[in-house]
C-alpha positions in Angstrom: 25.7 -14.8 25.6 25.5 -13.1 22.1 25.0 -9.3 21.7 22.8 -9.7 18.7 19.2 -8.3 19.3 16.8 -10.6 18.5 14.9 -10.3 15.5 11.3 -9.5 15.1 10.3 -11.6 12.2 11.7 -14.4 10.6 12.4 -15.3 6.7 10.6 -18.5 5.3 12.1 -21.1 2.7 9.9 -19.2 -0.3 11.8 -15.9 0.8 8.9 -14.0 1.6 8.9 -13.0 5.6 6.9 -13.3 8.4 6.4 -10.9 12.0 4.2 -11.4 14.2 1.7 -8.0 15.1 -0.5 -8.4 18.1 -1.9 -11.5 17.5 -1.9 -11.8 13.4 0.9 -13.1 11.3 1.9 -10.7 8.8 3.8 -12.0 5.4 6.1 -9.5 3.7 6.2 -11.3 0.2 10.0 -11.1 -1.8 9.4 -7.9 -4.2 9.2 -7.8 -7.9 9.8 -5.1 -10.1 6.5 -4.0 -10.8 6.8 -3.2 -6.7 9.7 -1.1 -7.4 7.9 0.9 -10.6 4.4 1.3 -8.6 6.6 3.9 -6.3 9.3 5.4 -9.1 8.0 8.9 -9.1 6.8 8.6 -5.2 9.0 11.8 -3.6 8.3 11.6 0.1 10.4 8.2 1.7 7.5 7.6 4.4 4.8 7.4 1.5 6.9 5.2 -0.6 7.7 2.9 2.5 4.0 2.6 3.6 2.9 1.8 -0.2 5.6 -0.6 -0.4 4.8 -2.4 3.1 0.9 -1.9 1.8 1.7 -3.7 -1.7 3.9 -6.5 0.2 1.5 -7.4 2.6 -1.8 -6.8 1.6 -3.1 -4.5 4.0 -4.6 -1.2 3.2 -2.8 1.9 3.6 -5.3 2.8 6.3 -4.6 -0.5 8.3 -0.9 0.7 8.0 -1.8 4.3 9.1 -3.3 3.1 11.9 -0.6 0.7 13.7 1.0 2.0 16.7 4.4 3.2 16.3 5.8 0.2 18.0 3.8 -2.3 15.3 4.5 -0.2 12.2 8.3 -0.3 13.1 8.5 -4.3 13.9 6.8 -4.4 10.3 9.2 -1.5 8.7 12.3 -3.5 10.2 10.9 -6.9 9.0 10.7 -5.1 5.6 14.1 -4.1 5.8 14.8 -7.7 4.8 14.6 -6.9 1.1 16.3 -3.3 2.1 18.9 -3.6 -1.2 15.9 -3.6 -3.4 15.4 0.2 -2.9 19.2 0.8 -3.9 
């Protein structure tokens, strides 16, 4: 039996990725640069994670604001995927 947790979402052939929230499929698109410019002169790492996850997706800030912890960290891990893109 492997020790590997499980992951919550799972990467599809056009590199975007996809988790599953409740009962809606969420799709984390593969980020451009204009994604990485929209939050350059961001400060706060929670704001510049939630615009990201906003811009990736296509939900509202507000429909982010509003998951429950448990949701809005499936979705932050999911977007983890593309974590190198923030180095």
């Amino acid at each position: 039996m492997s020790d590997k947790k499980k992951k919550d979402y799972v990467v599809n052939a056009d590199g975007s990725v996809s988790v599953k929230i409740d009962d809606k499929n969420i799709t984390i698109r593969e980020p451009v640069v204009r994604d990485r410019l929209a939050v350059a002169d961001i400060k706060s790492v929670d704001v510049i994670e939630i615009t990201l996850l906003s811009n990736l997706t296509g939900l509202t800030i507000d429909e982010i604001e509003g998951f429950t912890w448990k949701n809005f960290h499936k979705l932050s891990q999911a977007g983890l995927h593309f974590s190198s893109f923030l180095d």
